[in-house]
C-alpha positions in Angstrom: -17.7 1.2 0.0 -15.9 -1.4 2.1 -12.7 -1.5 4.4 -10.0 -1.7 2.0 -7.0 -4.3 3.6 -3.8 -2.6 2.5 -0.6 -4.9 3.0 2.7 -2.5 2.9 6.1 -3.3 3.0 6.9 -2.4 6.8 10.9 -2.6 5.5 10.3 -0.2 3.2 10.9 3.6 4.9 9.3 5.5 2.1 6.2 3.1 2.0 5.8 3.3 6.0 6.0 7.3 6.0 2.8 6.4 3.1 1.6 4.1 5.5 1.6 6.5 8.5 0.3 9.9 6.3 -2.8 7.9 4.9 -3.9 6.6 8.3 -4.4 10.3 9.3 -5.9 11.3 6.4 -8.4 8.4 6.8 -10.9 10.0 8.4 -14.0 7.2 7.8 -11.5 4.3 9.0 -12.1 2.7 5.6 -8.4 1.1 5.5 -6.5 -1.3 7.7 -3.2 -1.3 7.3 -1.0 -4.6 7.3 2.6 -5.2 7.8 3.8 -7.9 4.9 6.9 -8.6 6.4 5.0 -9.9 9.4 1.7 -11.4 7.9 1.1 -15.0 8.0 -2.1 -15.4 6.4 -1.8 -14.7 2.9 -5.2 -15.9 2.0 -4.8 -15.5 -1.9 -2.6 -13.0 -1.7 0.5 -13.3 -4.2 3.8 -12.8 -1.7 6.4 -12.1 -4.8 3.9 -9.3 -6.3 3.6 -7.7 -2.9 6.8 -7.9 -1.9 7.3 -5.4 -5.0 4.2 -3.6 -4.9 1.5 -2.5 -2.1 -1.1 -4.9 -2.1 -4.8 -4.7 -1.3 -8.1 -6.7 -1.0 -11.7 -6.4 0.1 -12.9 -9.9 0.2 -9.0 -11.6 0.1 -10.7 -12.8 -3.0 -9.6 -10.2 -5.9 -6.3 -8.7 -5.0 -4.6 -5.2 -6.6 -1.1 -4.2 -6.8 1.0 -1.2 -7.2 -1.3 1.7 -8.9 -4.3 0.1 -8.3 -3.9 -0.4 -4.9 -2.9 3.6 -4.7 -6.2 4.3 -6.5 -8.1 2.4 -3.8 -6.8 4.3 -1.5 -7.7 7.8 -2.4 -11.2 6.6 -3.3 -11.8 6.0 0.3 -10.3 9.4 1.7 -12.6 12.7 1.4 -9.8 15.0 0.8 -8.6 13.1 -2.2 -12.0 12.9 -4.2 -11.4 16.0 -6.0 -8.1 14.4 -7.9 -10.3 10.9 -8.5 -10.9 12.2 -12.2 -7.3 12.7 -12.8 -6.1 9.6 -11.0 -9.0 7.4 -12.9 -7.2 8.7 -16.1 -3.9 7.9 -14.7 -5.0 4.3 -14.2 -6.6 4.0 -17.3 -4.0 5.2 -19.6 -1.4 3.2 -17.8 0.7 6.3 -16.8 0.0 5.9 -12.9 1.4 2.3 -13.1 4.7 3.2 -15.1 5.3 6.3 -12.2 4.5 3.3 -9.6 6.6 1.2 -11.4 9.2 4.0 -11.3 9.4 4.5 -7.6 8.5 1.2 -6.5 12.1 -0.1 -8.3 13.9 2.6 -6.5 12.8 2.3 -3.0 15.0 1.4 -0.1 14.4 -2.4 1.5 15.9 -2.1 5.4 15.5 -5.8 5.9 16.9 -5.7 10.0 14.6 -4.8 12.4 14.8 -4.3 16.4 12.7 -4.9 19.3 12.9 -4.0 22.6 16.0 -6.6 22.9 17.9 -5.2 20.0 21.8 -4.9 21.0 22.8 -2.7 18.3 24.0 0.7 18.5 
């Protein structure tokens, strides 16, 4: 199985706390995370999609979004394996992508960001 590239919406709270969780879970380092907002080098990659959904790639040559990418996720984590079965029949009968659809609508965008120089209080 190969390293999964996983591009998330860094001003997106919920999908950073997602972000944060899988890394720990990932115990075979089989995904690199990727901040959109901050990626120049969207080799393929479709920006408006993934600016709406998480987006991910193996060989930056076929791309998933939203559900899909989710799925791709847990295949790669141990701890997730034994829901695979249930998740595969999420993605196949659509269901997974409505209740991605669902929360993906209602997430919170935080488009200003700090550094280290940031002046506000």
């Amino acid at each position: 199985m190969g390293t999964l590239k996983v591009y998330y919406d860094n001003w997106c709270p919920n999908c950073t706390k997602f972000m944060k969780f899988i890394k720990k879970m990932d115990v075979l380092n089989l995904i690199v995370f990727i901040k959109l907002r901050e990626y120049d080098g969207f080799d393929g990659i479709n920006l408006k999609e993934a600016e709406k959904k998480m987006a991910s790639t193996i060989d930056h040559k076929s791309w998933n979004y939203g559900y899909k990418s989710i799925y791709e996720i847990f295949k790669r984590i141990p701890f997730f394996w034994v829901f695979i079965p249930v998740l595969f029949l999420l993605k196949i009968g659509k269901l997974g992508e409505f209740l991605y659809n669902e929360l993906a609508l209602k997430r919170k965008i935080i488009p200003m960001h700090c550094n280290e120089h940031c002046q506000i209080k």
